[in-house]
C-alpha positions as CSV (number, residue, x, y, z in Angstrom):
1,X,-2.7,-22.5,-18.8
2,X,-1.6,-21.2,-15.6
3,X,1.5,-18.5,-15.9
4,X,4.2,-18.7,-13.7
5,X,6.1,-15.8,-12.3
6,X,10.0,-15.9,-10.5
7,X,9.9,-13.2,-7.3
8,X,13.6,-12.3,-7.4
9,X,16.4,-9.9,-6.7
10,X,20.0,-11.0,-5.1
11,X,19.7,-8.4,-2.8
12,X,18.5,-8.8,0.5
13,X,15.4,-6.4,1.9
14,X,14.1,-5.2,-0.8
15,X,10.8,-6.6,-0.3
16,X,11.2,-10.0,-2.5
17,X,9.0,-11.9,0.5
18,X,6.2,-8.9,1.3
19,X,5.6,-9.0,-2.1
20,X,5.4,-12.8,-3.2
21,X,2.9,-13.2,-0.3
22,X,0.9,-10.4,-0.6
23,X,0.4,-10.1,-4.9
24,X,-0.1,-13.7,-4.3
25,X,-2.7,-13.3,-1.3
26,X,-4.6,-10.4,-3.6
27,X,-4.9,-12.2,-6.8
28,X,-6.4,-14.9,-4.4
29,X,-9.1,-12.4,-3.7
30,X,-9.5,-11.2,-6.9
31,X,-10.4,-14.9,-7.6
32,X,-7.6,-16.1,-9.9
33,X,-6.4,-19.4,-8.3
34,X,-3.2,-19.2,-7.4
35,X,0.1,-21.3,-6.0
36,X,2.8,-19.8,-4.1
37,X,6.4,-21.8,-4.2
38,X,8.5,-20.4,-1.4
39,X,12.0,-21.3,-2.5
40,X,13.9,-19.4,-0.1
41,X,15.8,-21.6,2.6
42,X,14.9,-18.8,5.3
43,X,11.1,-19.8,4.6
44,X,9.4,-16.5,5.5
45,X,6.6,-16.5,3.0
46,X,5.9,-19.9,4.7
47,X,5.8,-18.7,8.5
48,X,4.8,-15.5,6.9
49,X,1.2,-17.5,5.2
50,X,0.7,-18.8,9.0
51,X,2.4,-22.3,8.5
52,X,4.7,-23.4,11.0
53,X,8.2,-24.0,9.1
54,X,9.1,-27.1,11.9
55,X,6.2,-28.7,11.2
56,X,6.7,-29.1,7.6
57,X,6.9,-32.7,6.1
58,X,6.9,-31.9,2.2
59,X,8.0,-29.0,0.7
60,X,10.5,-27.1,-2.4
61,X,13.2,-29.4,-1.2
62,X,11.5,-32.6,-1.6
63,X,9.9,-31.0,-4.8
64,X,13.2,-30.5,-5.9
65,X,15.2,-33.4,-4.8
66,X,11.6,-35.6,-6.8
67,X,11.3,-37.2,-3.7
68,X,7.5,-36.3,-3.7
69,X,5.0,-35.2,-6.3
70,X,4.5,-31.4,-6.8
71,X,0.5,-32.5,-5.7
72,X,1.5,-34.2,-2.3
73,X,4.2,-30.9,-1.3
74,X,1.0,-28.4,-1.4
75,X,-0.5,-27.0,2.0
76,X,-3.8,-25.1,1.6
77,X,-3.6,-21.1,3.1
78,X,-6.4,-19.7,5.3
79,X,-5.7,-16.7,2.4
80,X,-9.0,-17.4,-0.1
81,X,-8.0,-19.3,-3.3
82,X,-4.2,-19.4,-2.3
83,X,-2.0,-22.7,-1.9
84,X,1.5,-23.3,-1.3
85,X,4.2,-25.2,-1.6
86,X,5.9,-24.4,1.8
87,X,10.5,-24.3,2.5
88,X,11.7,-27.1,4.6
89,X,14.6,-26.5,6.9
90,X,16.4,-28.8,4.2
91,X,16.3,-26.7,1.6
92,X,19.7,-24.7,2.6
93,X,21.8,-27.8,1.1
94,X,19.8,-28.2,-1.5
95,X,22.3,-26.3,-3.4
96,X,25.4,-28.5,-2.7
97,X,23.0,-31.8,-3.2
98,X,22.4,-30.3,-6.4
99,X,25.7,-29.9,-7.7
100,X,26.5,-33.4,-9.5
101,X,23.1,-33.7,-10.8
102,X,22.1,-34.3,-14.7
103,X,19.6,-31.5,-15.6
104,X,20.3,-29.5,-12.3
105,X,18.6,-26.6,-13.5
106,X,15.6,-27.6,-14.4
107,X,14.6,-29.9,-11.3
108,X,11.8,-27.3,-10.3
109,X,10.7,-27.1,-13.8
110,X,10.0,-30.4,-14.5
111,X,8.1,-31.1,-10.6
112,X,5.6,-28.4,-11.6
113,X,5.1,-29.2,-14.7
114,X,1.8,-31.1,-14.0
115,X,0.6,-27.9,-12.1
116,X,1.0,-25.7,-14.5
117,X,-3.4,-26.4,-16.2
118,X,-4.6,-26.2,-12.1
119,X,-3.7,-22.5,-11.2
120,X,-3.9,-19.0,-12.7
121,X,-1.2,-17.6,-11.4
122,X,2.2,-19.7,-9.6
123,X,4.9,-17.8,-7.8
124,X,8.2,-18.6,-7.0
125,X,10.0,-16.6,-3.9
126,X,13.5,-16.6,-4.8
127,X,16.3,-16.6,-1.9
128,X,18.2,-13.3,-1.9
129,X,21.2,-14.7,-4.5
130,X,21.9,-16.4,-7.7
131,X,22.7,-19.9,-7.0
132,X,21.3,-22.9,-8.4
133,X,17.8,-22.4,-6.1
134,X,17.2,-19.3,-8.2
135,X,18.0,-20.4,-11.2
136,X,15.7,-23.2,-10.9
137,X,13.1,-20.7,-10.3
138,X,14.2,-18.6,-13.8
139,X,14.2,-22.0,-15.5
140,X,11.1,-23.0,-14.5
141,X,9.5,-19.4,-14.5
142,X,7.5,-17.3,-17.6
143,X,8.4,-14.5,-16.5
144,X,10.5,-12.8,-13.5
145,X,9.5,-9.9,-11.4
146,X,12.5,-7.7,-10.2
147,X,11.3,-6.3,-6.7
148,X,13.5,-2.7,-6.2
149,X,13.9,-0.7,-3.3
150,X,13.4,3.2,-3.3
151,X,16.8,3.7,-1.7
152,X,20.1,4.4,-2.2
153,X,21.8,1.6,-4.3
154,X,18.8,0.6,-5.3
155,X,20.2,-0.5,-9.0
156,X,23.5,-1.7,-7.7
157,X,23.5,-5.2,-8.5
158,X,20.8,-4.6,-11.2
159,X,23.0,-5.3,-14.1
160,X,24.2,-8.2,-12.6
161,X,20.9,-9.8,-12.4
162,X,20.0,-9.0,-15.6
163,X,22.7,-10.4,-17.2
164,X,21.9,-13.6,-14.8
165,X,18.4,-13.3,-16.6
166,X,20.2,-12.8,-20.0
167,X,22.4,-15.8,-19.6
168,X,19.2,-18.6,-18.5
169,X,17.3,-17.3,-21.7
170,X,20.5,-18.2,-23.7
171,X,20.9,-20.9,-22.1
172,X,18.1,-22.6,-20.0
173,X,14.8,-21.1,-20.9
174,X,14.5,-19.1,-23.9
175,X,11.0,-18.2,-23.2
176,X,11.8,-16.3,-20.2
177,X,10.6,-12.5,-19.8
178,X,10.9,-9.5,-17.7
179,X,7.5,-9.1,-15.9
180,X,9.0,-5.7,-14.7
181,X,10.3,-3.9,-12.2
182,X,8.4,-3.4,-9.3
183,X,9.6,0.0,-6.8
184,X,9.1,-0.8,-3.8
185,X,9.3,0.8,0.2
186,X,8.5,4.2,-1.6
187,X,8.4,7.6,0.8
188,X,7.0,10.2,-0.8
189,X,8.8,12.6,1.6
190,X,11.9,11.6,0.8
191,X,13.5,13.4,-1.8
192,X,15.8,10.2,-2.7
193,X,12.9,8.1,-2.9
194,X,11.6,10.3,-5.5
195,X,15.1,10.6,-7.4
196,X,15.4,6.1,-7.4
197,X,11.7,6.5,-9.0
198,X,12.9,8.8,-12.0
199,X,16.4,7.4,-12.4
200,X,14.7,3.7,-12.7
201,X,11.7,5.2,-15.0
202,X,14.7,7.2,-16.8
203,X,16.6,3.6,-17.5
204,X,13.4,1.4,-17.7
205,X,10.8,3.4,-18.8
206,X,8.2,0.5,-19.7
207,X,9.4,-2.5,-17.8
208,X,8.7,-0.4,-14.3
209,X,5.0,-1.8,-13.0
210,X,2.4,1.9,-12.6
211,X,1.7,0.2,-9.2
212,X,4.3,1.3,-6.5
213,X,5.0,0.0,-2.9
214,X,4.5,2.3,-0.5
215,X,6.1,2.0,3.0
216,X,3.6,1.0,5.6
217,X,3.5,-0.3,9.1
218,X,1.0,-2.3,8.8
219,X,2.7,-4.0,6.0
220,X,5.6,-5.0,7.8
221,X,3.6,-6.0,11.3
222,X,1.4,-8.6,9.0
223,X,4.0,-11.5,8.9
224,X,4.9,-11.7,12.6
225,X,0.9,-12.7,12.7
226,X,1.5,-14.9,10.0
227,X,-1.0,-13.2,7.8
228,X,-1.0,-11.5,4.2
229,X,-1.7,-7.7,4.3
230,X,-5.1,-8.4,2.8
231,X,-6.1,-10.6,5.5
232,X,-4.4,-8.3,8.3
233,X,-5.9,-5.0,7.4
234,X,-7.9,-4.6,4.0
235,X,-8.0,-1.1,4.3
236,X,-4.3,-0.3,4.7
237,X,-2.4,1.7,2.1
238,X,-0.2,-1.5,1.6
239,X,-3.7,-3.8,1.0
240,X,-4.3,-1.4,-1.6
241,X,-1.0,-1.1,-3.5
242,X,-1.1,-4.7,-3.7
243,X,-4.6,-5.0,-4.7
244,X,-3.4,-2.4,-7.4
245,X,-0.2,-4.6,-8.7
246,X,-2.6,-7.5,-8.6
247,X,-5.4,-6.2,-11.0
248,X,-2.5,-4.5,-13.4
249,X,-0.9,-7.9,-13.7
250,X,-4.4,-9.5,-14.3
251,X,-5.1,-6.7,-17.1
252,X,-1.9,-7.3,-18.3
253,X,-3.1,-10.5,-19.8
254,X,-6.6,-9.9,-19.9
């Protein structure tokens, strides 16, 4: 039984997208079979996995909208052991076709459903906000992973999506837990970076993943070749911090 894990954080930049793609790419070469849904209407972890956005016929809209079966929406990856179910342009008015609909929440939940035995690992990119895309994603999601940014306001808006989180386990999907916080963009010659890393170990002690993001360039050149970091340059500091967050999620549940 495949576990399925919601990418999220309302806030833009805080490297929701890197990290969907890339933990997704490495548990894909640590040989756990994974899916990546990109739910975001901006579609970078689609461009950013080397498919071309306008050439997308099926995708999360469709998904959503059960206009096609989760099966026909998936596009193989040249990443090993990685698939994905790519954004379609459509998928910014998905949220204002959604609005009259029985069930609303759970229209993403109940597309995967048959998916759930074929992979390891599914992950769901979340767009940077709290409408009814991401909330399909916490409905249809075991577990969410809270990217955060070692910067200033870094927790602002914090308590707002955990309250969001709070709110779809009341109501929506009781089953739902915090996978953890993962720091990320992490200087270690910046003293503030090192004060957002105690302040959110301080507040979170357990929930906050060992593995920390470091900023690298080579991190943030690999999607404008349309590759993962793995597949970009293995030996980067990034490739390895993933590599890292990938094998403590895996022991996690080992």
């Amino acid at each position: 039984m495949g576990k399925i894990i919601a990418i999220a954080n309302q806030k833009g930049g805080v490297g929701k997208t890197t990290t969907s793609v890339n933990l997704a790419a490495s548990l894909g070469v640590l040989e756990k079979k994974v899916l990546l849904i990109d739910a975001d209407p901006q579609a970078n972890a689609t461009s950013g996995l080397g498919i071309d956005v306008e050439q997308v016929e099926h995708g999360t809209y469709h998904l959503i909208e059960h206009t096609v079966s989760a099966k026909d929406a998936i596009v193989s990856t040249s990443s090993p052991n990685l698939d994905l179910i790519p954004a379609h342009i459509d998928l910014v008015a998905i949220e204002i076709e959604l609005v009259d609909k029985d069930k609303r929440e759970y229209m993403l939940k109940s597309a995967i459903s048959e998916l759930k035995d074929e992979y390891d690992y599914i992950l769901i990119d979340c767009a940077p906000s709290l409408g009814l895309l991401t909330l399909n994603a916490l409905t249809a999601a075991d577990s969410v992973m809270i990217p955060i940014q070692c910067e200033y306001f870094a927790l602002e808006g914090l308590g707002k999506l955990l309250n969001t989180v709070k709110s779809v386990q009341k109501i929506h999907n009781p089953e739902l837990d915090i996978e953890g916080l993962l720091l990320t963009m992490y200087d270690s010659r910046l003293r503030l970076s090192n004060q957002v890393v105690d302040e959110v170990k301080k507040h979170f002690d357990e929930m906050v993943f060992k593995t920390i993001i470091q900023r690298n360039v080579r991190l943030s050149e690999a999607p404008s070749y349309g590759e993962s970091i793995i597949s970009y340059d293995a030996g980067s500091k990034g490739a390895n911090n993933y590599l890292s967050l990938a094998q403590e999620l895996i022991e996690k549940y080992a």
